[in-house]
N, C-alpha and C positions, 0 to 999 in steps of 0.2 A: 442571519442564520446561514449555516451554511451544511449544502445538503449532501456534497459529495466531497474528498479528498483522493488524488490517487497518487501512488499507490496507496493500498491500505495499510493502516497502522499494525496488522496482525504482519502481513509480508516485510513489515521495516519501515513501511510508511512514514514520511516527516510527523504523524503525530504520533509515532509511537515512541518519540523521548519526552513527551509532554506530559508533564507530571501537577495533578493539583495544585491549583494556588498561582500556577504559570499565567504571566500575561501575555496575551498573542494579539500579532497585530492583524486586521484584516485590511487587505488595498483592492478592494475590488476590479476597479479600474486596471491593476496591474495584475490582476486575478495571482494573488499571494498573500499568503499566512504562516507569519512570522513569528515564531517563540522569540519569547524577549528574556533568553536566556544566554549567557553568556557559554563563547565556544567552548570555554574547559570543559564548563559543565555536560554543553551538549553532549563532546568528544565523551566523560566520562561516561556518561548514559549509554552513549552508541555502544561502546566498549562492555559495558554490561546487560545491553538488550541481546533476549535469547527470546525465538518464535514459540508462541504458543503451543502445546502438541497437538496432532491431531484432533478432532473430534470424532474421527471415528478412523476405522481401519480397513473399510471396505464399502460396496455400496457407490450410490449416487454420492454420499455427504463427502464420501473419500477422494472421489473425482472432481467435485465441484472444486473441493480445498487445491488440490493439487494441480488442476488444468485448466479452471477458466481465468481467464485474461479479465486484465483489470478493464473499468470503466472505458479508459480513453482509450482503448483497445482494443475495444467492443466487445466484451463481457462473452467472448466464441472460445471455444476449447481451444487448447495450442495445437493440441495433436492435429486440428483439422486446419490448422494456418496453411493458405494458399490452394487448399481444396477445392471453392470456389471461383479460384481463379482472382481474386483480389489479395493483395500482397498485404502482409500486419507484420508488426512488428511480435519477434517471439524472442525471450526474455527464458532465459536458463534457472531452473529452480534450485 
């Protein structure tokens, strides 16, 4: 099982070319997960994956979507990257 992927699949995340039926490999050890999909395909997919639209347009829902930082990240708003004095990595939407 696997309980986290980052990025996520909605931002473009490696699983968001992953289509039913797909075999994927897991290497724990090498902590990787691998579609066993050949590159045209992937390439084609990439080339037609478009982000989901918002879920909302305002609000908490609309700032979470747009600002928090993924997992390995530390799940912290961009806007407040370096606020506390600890440097992240901030990633252009």
């Amino acid at each position: 099982m696997v309980l986290h992927v980052s990025p996520e699949p909605a931002v473009g995340g490696p699983l968001a070319l992953v289509r039913d039926g797909d075999w994927i490999t897991l290497d724990v050890p090498a902590r990787t997960l691998t579609p066993e999909v050949g590159e045209e395909e992937l390439e084609r997919r990439r080339a037609a994956w478009e982000p989901s639209p918002p879920v909302a347009d305002r609000g908490w829902s609309r700032l979470y979507t747009e600002h928090v930082l993924q997992a390995d990240q530390g799940l912290g708003l961009d806007f407040l990257v370096g606020g506390s004095g600890h440097p992240a990595p901030r990633e252009s939407h």
